[in-house]
N, C-alpha and C positions, 0 to 999 in steps of 0.2 A: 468451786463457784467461779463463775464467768466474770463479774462485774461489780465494782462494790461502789457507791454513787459518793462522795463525799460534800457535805454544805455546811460552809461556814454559816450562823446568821446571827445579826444583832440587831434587835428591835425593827424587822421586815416580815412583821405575822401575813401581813396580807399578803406580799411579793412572794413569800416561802410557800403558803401554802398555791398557790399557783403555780412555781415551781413544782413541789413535790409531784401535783398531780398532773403536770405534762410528763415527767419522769417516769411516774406508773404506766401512764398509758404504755409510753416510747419504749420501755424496758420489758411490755408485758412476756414478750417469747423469749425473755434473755435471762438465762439464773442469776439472779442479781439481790443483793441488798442497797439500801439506804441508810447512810449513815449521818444525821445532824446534829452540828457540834455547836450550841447555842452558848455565846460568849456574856451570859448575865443578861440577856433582853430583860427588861422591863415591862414590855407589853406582854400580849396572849400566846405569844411563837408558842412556849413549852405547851402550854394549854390545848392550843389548837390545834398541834401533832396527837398529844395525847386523846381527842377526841376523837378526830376525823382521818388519822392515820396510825393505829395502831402498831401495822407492822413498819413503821421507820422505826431504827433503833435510836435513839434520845441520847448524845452527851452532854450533859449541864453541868458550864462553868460558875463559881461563883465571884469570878472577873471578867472584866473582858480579857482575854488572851488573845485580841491582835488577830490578823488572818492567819500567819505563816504558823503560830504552836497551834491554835484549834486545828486549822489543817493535818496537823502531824499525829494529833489527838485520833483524829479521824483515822488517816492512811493507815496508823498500829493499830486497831482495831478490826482493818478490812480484811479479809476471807479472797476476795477476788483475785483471779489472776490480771486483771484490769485494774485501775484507780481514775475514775471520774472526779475529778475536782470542778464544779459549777458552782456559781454566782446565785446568791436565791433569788434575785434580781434577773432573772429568766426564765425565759419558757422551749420546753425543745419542739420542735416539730416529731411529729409520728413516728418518722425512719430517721430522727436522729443519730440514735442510741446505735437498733441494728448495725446500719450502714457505715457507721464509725467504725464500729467494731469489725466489723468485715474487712475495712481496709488497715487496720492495725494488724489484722490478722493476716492477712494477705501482705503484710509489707514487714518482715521480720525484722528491719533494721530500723522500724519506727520505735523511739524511747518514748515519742509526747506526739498528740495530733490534738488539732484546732480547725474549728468549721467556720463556715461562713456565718457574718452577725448582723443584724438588721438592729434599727431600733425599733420601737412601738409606733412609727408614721409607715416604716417598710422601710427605710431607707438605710441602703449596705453603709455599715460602719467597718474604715479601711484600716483601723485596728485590729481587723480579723484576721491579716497576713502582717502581721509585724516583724518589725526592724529593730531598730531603737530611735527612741523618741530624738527630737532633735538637741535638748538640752542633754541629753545622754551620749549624745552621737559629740558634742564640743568636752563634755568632759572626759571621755575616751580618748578622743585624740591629745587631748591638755597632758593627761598623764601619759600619754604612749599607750595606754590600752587596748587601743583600738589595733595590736598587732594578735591580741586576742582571741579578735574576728576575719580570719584570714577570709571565711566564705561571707563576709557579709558585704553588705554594698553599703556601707555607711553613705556617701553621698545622697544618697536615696531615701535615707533616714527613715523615721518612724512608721509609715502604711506602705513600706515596701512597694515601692510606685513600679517597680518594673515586672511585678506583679499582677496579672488581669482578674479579674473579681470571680470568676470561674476557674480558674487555671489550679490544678491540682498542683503542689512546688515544696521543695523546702524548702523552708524561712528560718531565722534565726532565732524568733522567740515564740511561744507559741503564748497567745494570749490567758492569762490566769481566771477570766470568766467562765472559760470553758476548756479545760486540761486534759485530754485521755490519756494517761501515763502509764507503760507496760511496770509490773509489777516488776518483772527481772531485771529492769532497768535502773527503778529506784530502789533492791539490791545492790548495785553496781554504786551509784551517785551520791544515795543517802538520800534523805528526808527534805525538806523546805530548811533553809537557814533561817534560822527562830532570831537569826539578829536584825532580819527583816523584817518587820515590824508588821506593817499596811503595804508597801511597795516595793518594788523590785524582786519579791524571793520568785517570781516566777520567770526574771531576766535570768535569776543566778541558777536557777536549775535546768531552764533550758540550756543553757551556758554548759551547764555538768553533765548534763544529757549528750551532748554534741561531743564533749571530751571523751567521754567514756566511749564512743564510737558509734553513738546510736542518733537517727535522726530526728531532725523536728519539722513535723509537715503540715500543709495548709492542707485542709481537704474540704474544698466547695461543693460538694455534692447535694449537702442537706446543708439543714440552717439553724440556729436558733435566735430569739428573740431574745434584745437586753435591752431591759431599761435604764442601764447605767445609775441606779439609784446612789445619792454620793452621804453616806452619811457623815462625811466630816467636810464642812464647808472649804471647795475650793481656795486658794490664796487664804484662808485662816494659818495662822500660825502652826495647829498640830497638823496640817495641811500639810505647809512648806518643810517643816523640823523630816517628817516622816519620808516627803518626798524626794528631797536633797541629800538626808541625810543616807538616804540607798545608797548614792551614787558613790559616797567616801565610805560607806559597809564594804561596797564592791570594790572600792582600790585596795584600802586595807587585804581583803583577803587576796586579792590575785597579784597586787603590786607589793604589796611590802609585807604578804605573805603571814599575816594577822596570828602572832602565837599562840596565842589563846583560845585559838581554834584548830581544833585537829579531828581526825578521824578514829572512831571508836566502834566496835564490834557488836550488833544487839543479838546474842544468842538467843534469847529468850522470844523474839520474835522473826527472825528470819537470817536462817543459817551462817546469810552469806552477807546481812545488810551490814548499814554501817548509818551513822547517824549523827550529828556535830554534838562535841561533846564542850561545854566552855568552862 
Protein backbone atom coordinates (compact mmCIF):
# COMPACT_ATOMS: atom_id res chain seq x y z
CA UNK A 1 0.00 0.00 0.00
CA UNK A 2 1.01 3.51 -1.05
CA UNK A 3 -0.45 5.69 1.67
CA UNK A 4 -1.92 5.30 5.10
CA UNK A 5 -3.84 8.73 6.05
CA UNK A 6 -3.60 9.09 9.93
CA UNK A 7 -6.21 11.57 12.27
CA UNK A 8 -6.20 12.32 15.53
CA UNK A 9 -9.73 13.59 16.71
CA UNK A 10 -11.50 14.70 19.80
CA UNK A 11 -14.89 15.94 19.82
CA UNK A 12 -14.49 17.75 15.96
CA UNK A 13 -17.54 15.46 14.30
CA UNK A 14 -18.27 18.26 11.97
CA UNK A 15 -14.38 19.29 11.17
CA UNK A 16 -13.60 15.33 10.71
CA UNK A 17 -16.08 14.61 8.68
CA UNK A 18 -15.11 17.42 6.15
CA UNK A 19 -11.71 16.20 6.56
CA UNK A 20 -12.24 12.74 5.85
CA UNK A 21 -13.99 13.53 2.63
CA UNK A 22 -11.48 15.99 1.08
CA UNK A 23 -9.07 13.02 1.70
CA UNK A 24 -11.39 10.49 -0.30
CA UNK A 25 -11.69 12.72 -3.00
CA UNK A 26 -7.50 13.78 -2.96
CA UNK A 27 -6.51 10.07 -2.33
CA UNK A 28 -8.93 8.72 -4.91
CA UNK A 29 -6.06 7.31 -7.62
CA UNK A 30 -3.71 6.60 -4.68
CA UNK A 31 -3.80 2.95 -2.75
CA UNK A 32 -4.43 4.26 0.36
CA UNK A 33 -6.11 3.71 3.85
CA UNK A 34 -7.53 6.00 6.49
CA UNK A 35 -6.89 5.55 9.82
CA UNK A 36 -8.84 7.54 12.82
CA UNK A 37 -7.73 7.36 16.19
CA UNK A 38 -10.79 8.98 18.23
CA UNK A 39 -9.40 10.10 21.82
CA UNK A 40 -13.01 9.38 23.85
CA UNK A 41 -15.13 12.36 21.77
CA UNK A 42 -18.20 12.77 23.30
CA UNK A 43 -20.10 14.04 20.42
CA UNK A 44 -21.16 11.90 16.96
CA UNK A 45 -17.26 11.61 15.55
CA UNK A 46 -17.56 7.61 16.11
CA UNK A 47 -21.09 7.78 14.89
CA UNK A 48 -20.60 9.60 11.91
CA UNK A 49 -17.61 7.62 10.53
CA UNK A 50 -19.49 4.60 11.18
CA UNK A 51 -22.40 5.83 9.02
CA UNK A 52 -21.11 7.88 6.38
CA UNK A 53 -17.71 6.43 5.95
CA UNK A 54 -17.58 2.91 6.36
CA UNK A 55 -14.27 2.15 4.86
CA UNK A 56 -12.08 4.40 7.48
CA UNK A 57 -10.80 2.12 9.79
CA UNK A 58 -12.03 3.41 13.52
CA UNK A 59 -9.53 3.44 16.61
CA UNK A 60 -11.62 4.15 19.79
CA UNK A 61 -9.87 5.29 22.91
CA UNK A 62 -11.67 5.17 26.14
CA UNK A 63 -9.42 8.40 27.18
CA UNK A 64 -8.25 10.97 25.71
CA UNK A 65 -4.54 9.94 24.81
CA UNK A 66 -3.15 13.31 23.89
CA UNK A 67 -2.07 13.89 20.16
CA UNK A 68 1.39 12.23 20.20
CA UNK A 69 0.17 8.18 21.69
CA UNK A 70 -3.16 8.35 19.41
CA UNK A 71 -0.87 9.33 16.70
CA UNK A 72 1.51 6.30 17.44
CA UNK A 73 -1.77 4.25 17.81
CA UNK A 74 -2.36 5.21 14.27
CA UNK A 75 1.36 5.01 12.57
CA UNK A 76 1.39 0.87 14.18
CA UNK A 77 -1.49 0.02 12.53
CA UNK A 78 -0.51 1.64 9.04
CA UNK A 79 0.04 -0.69 5.85
CA UNK A 80 1.57 2.26 3.87
CA UNK A 81 4.87 2.97 2.72
CA UNK A 82 3.81 6.61 3.42
CA UNK A 83 2.46 8.05 6.90
CA UNK A 84 0.02 11.04 6.46
CA UNK A 85 -0.48 12.63 9.86
CA UNK A 86 -3.37 15.66 9.32
CA UNK A 87 -5.28 17.83 11.63
CA UNK A 88 -9.32 16.90 11.26
CA UNK A 89 -9.41 20.66 11.42
CA UNK A 90 -8.70 20.49 7.43
CA UNK A 91 -9.51 20.15 4.16
CA UNK A 92 -7.06 19.05 1.31
CA UNK A 93 -7.31 20.39 -1.94
CA UNK A 94 -7.80 17.81 -4.98
CA UNK A 95 -3.91 17.31 -5.83
CA UNK A 96 -2.92 17.58 -2.43
CA UNK A 97 -2.47 13.99 -1.74
CA UNK A 98 -1.14 13.03 -5.43
CA UNK A 99 1.37 15.87 -5.77
CA UNK A 100 2.93 15.36 -2.21
CA UNK A 101 3.49 12.15 -2.97
CA UNK A 102 5.23 12.61 -6.16
CA UNK A 103 7.56 14.84 -4.56
CA UNK A 104 8.46 12.58 -1.59
CA UNK A 105 8.80 10.28 -4.18
CA UNK A 106 10.97 12.11 -6.30
CA UNK A 107 13.13 13.40 -3.38
CA UNK A 108 14.64 10.09 -1.67
CA UNK A 109 16.27 12.13 1.03
CA UNK A 110 12.74 13.59 2.18
CA UNK A 111 11.98 11.90 5.87
CA UNK A 112 8.80 14.61 6.56
CA UNK A 113 7.13 17.12 3.70
CA UNK A 114 4.61 19.99 4.55
CA UNK A 115 2.55 22.23 2.12
CA UNK A 116 1.41 25.14 1.96
CA UNK A 117 -1.75 26.38 4.68
CA UNK A 118 -4.29 28.99 4.21
CA UNK A 119 -7.03 29.51 6.74
CA UNK A 120 -10.81 29.47 5.87
CA UNK A 121 -10.61 33.62 4.78
CA UNK A 122 -7.75 32.25 2.04
CA UNK A 123 -5.26 33.74 3.85
CA UNK A 124 -1.36 31.93 3.74
CA UNK A 125 -0.73 30.93 7.35
CA UNK A 126 3.44 31.40 7.69
CA UNK A 127 3.36 28.43 9.95
CA UNK A 128 3.51 26.48 6.97
CA UNK A 129 7.40 26.93 6.46
CA UNK A 130 8.45 26.76 9.96
CA UNK A 131 11.18 27.50 12.30
CA UNK A 132 10.89 27.65 15.77
CA UNK A 133 8.58 29.69 17.31
CA UNK A 134 10.05 32.67 19.02
CA UNK A 135 9.76 31.59 22.67
CA UNK A 136 11.48 28.26 21.56
CA UNK A 137 13.92 30.01 19.60
CA UNK A 138 15.00 32.13 23.63
CA UNK A 139 14.81 28.75 25.23
CA UNK A 140 17.36 27.15 22.79
CA UNK A 141 19.76 29.62 23.02
CA UNK A 142 19.17 29.74 27.28
CA UNK A 143 20.21 26.27 27.35
CA UNK A 144 22.83 26.15 24.53
CA UNK A 145 20.55 24.21 22.37
CA UNK A 146 20.33 26.05 19.73
CA UNK A 147 23.98 24.30 18.75
CA UNK A 148 21.34 21.61 17.73
CA UNK A 149 20.29 23.54 14.81
CA UNK A 150 23.35 24.11 12.95
CA UNK A 151 21.06 24.50 9.52
CA UNK A 152 18.50 26.59 11.19
CA UNK A 153 18.40 30.37 11.02
CA UNK A 154 17.00 30.99 14.47
CA UNK A 155 17.19 34.62 14.09
CA UNK A 156 14.46 34.20 11.79
CA UNK A 157 12.45 32.35 14.20
CA UNK A 158 9.10 30.82 13.76
CA UNK A 159 7.57 31.36 9.80
CA UNK A 160 11.00 31.12 8.52
CA UNK A 161 10.87 34.60 7.09
CA UNK A 162 13.55 34.07 4.71
CA UNK A 163 11.39 31.76 3.13
CA UNK A 164 8.96 32.93 0.10
CA UNK A 165 5.33 31.66 0.34
CA UNK A 166 6.07 29.61 -3.00
CA UNK A 167 9.54 28.68 -2.64
CA UNK A 168 10.01 24.84 -2.55
CA UNK A 169 13.05 24.70 0.54
CA UNK A 170 13.98 22.88 3.46
CA UNK A 171 12.91 24.05 6.69
CA UNK A 172 13.47 22.81 10.15
CA UNK A 173 10.14 21.78 11.28
CA UNK A 174 7.61 20.53 9.25
CA UNK A 175 4.24 21.61 10.66
CA UNK A 176 2.12 18.66 12.70
CA UNK A 177 -1.28 19.64 10.81
CA UNK A 178 -0.01 18.33 7.94
CA UNK A 179 2.99 15.46 8.16
CA UNK A 180 3.95 13.25 5.12
CA UNK A 181 6.52 11.10 6.92
CA UNK A 182 8.36 8.16 4.67
CA UNK A 183 7.80 5.03 6.51
CA UNK A 184 11.72 4.11 6.37
CA UNK A 185 12.37 6.97 7.87
CA UNK A 186 10.24 6.60 10.97
CA UNK A 187 12.13 3.10 10.98
CA UNK A 188 15.13 4.95 11.36
CA UNK A 189 13.89 7.76 14.18
CA UNK A 190 11.00 5.82 16.00
CA UNK A 191 7.63 6.96 16.58
CA UNK A 192 6.22 10.44 18.18
CA UNK A 193 7.63 10.93 21.75
CA UNK A 194 4.45 10.02 23.92
CA UNK A 195 6.04 12.39 26.51
CA UNK A 196 4.83 15.15 24.31
CA UNK A 197 1.71 15.37 25.26
CA UNK A 198 -0.40 18.28 22.77
CA UNK A 199 3.03 20.14 21.71
CA UNK A 200 6.23 19.95 20.37
CA UNK A 201 6.47 15.96 19.37
CA UNK A 202 6.28 17.24 15.83
CA UNK A 203 9.50 19.89 16.73
CA UNK A 204 11.15 16.62 18.23
CA UNK A 205 10.78 14.28 15.30
CA UNK A 206 11.38 16.67 12.79
CA UNK A 207 14.50 17.18 14.99
CA UNK A 208 15.13 13.09 14.70
CA UNK A 209 14.16 13.19 11.17
CA UNK A 210 17.06 15.77 10.21
CA UNK A 211 19.66 13.62 12.56
CA UNK A 212 18.98 10.45 10.95
CA UNK A 213 20.08 12.14 7.73
CA UNK A 214 16.89 12.58 6.18
CA UNK A 215 15.22 15.92 5.18
CA UNK A 216 12.41 18.17 6.16
CA UNK A 217 10.78 20.06 3.19
CA UNK A 218 8.35 22.77 2.53
CA UNK A 219 6.58 22.02 -0.54
CA UNK A 220 4.08 25.00 -1.99
CA UNK A 221 2.92 23.43 -4.83
CA UNK A 222 -0.63 22.42 -3.55
CA UNK A 223 -2.37 23.53 -0.32
CA UNK A 224 -4.55 22.65 2.29
CA UNK A 225 -7.11 24.52 4.27
CA UNK A 226 -6.88 24.76 8.46
CA UNK A 227 -9.01 26.01 10.53
CA UNK A 228 -6.82 25.99 13.36
CA UNK A 229 -9.71 24.66 15.64
CA UNK A 230 -8.07 25.18 19.26
CA UNK A 231 -9.74 22.82 21.72
CA UNK A 232 -7.88 23.81 24.76
CA UNK A 233 -8.31 27.41 25.39
CA UNK A 234 -5.22 29.53 24.57
CA UNK A 235 -3.20 31.04 27.74
CA UNK A 236 -5.51 28.37 30.01
CA UNK A 237 -3.52 26.84 32.25
CA UNK A 238 -3.48 23.02 30.54
CA UNK A 239 -2.65 25.46 27.63
CA UNK A 240 0.51 26.86 29.22
CA UNK A 241 1.57 23.44 31.51
CA UNK A 242 1.45 21.60 27.89
CA UNK A 243 3.04 24.27 25.91
CA UNK A 244 6.09 25.13 28.00
CA UNK A 245 6.32 22.25 29.34
CA UNK A 246 7.71 20.82 25.53
CA UNK A 247 10.30 22.99 25.66
CA UNK A 248 12.14 21.34 29.19
CA UNK A 249 10.67 17.53 27.63
CA UNK A 250 13.09 18.76 24.93
CA UNK A 251 16.16 19.88 26.98
CA UNK A 252 15.74 17.00 29.19
CA UNK A 253 16.24 14.56 26.33
CA UNK A 254 18.81 16.28 24.20
CA UNK A 255 20.68 18.28 27.13
CA UNK A 256 20.90 16.23 29.94
CA UNK A 257 20.10 13.21 27.95
CA UNK A 258 16.62 12.11 29.89
CA UNK A 259 17.50 8.19 31.28
CA UNK A 260 14.42 7.12 31.19
CA UNK A 261 14.21 7.24 27.94
CA UNK A 262 16.01 5.12 25.58
CA UNK A 263 15.66 3.20 22.31
CA UNK A 264 13.93 -0.21 22.08
CA UNK A 265 13.37 -2.58 19.01
CA UNK A 266 9.42 -3.37 17.83
CA UNK A 267 9.96 -6.75 15.97
CA UNK A 268 6.53 -7.27 15.93
CA UNK A 269 5.87 -4.36 13.86
CA UNK A 270 8.59 -3.43 11.68
CA UNK A 271 12.00 -5.14 11.44
CA UNK A 272 14.06 -2.40 11.67
CA UNK A 273 11.93 0.35 13.91
CA UNK A 274 12.46 1.25 17.15
CA UNK A 275 10.10 3.32 19.40
CA UNK A 276 10.65 5.14 23.01
CA UNK A 277 10.41 2.80 25.59
CA UNK A 278 9.95 4.71 29.48
Amino acid sequence: MELSVVIVNYNVCRLLKQAVASLLEAAKDVEHEIIVVDNASVDSSVAMLQQHFRQVKVITNDTNECFAKAANQGIRAAKGDFVLLVNPDTVCSDDTVQKTLNFVTAHTDAGAVGVRMINGSGQFLPESKRGITAQWVTFLKLTGLSRHFPKSRLSKRYDAGWIEEFETTEVDVVNGAFMLLRKSALNVTGLLDENFKIYGADIDLSYRIRNAGYKNYYYPKTYIIHFKHQSIRKFSWTYLKNYYGAMFIFAAKYLFKMPSVRLKPIQRLYPTSYELER
